[in-house]
Structures are given as structure tokens and as C-alpha cells.
C-alpha positions in Angstrom: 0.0 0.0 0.0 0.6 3.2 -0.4 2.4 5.5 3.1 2.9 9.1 2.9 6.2 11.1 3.2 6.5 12.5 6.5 8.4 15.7 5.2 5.0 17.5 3.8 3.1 16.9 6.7 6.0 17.7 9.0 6.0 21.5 7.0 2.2 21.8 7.4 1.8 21.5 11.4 5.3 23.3 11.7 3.8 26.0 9.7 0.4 25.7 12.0 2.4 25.9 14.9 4.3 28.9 13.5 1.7 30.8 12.5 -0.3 30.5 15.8 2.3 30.4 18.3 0.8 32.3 21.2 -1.7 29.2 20.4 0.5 26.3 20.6 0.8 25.6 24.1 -2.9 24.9 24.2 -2.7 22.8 21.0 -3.3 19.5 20.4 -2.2 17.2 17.3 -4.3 14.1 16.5 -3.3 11.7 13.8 -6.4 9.5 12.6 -5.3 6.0 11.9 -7.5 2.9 11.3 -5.1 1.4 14.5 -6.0 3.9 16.7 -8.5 4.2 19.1 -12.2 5.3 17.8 -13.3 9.0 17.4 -16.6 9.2 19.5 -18.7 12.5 21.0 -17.0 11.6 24.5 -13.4 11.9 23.0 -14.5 15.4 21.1 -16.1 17.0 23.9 -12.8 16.6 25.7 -11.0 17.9 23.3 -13.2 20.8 22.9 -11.2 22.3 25.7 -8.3 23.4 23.5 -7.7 26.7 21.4 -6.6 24.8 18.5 -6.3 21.3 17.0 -4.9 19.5 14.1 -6.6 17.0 12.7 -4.5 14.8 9.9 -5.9 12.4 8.2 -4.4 10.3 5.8 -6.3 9.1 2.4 -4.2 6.1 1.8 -3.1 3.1 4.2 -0.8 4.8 6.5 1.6 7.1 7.6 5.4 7.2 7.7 6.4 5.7 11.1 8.2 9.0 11.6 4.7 11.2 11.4 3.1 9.3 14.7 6.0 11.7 16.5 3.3 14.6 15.3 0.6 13.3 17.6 0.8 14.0 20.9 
């Protein structure tokens, strides 16, 4: 299958981050991935408490092991 390169989505929350950085200590990067855990109302109404997420979502099978260092 098909994994993306880590090095565009790398620039893209880097950027993010960046361009909201009086934002990025209440920020919070979640990486959707048929492995992980399931999105439910529960798990967005927690989240809701932050100033600014980033949601990546990937079209094809998987990520670059290297992008999972994004999410935390």
C-alpha cells in the first residue's frame, strides 16, 4: 500500500504551529489511523477544551512511522 512522506506533513503542522504560536501551548495534534482508538462524541467533547487542534488524516493506508511523532 501506499504511506505518505513524512516531510510534507512535517511542513504543514510546523507552519500551524508557527503561525499560531501564542496558540500552541494549548494545542493539540491528533493523527487518525485505522489502529488507533475510535473517534466518539466523548473523545470530542474533551478535546473541545483546547484553542486549536490539528486533525491529519491520511487518504491512503498509513503514515510514515516517523509522522506518529506529530501526535501527541
Amino acid at each position: 500500500g501506499m504511506v505518505l512522506k513524512p516531510e510534507p506533513i512535517y511542513r504543514a503542522v510546523r507552519d500551524i504551529k508557527t503561525d499560531t504560536e501564542d496558540l500552541s501551548a494549548q494545542c493539540c495534534t491528533i493523527l487518525f489511523d485505522p489502529a488507533g482508538e475510535v473517534f466518539t462524541q466523548k473523545t470530542a467533547k474533551a478535546l473541545a477544551g483546547f484553542e486549536q487542534l490539528i486533525l491529519i488524516c491520511g487518504h491512503y493506508e498509513g503514515f510514515d512511522r516517523r509522522v506518529y511523532d506529530l501526535a501527541v
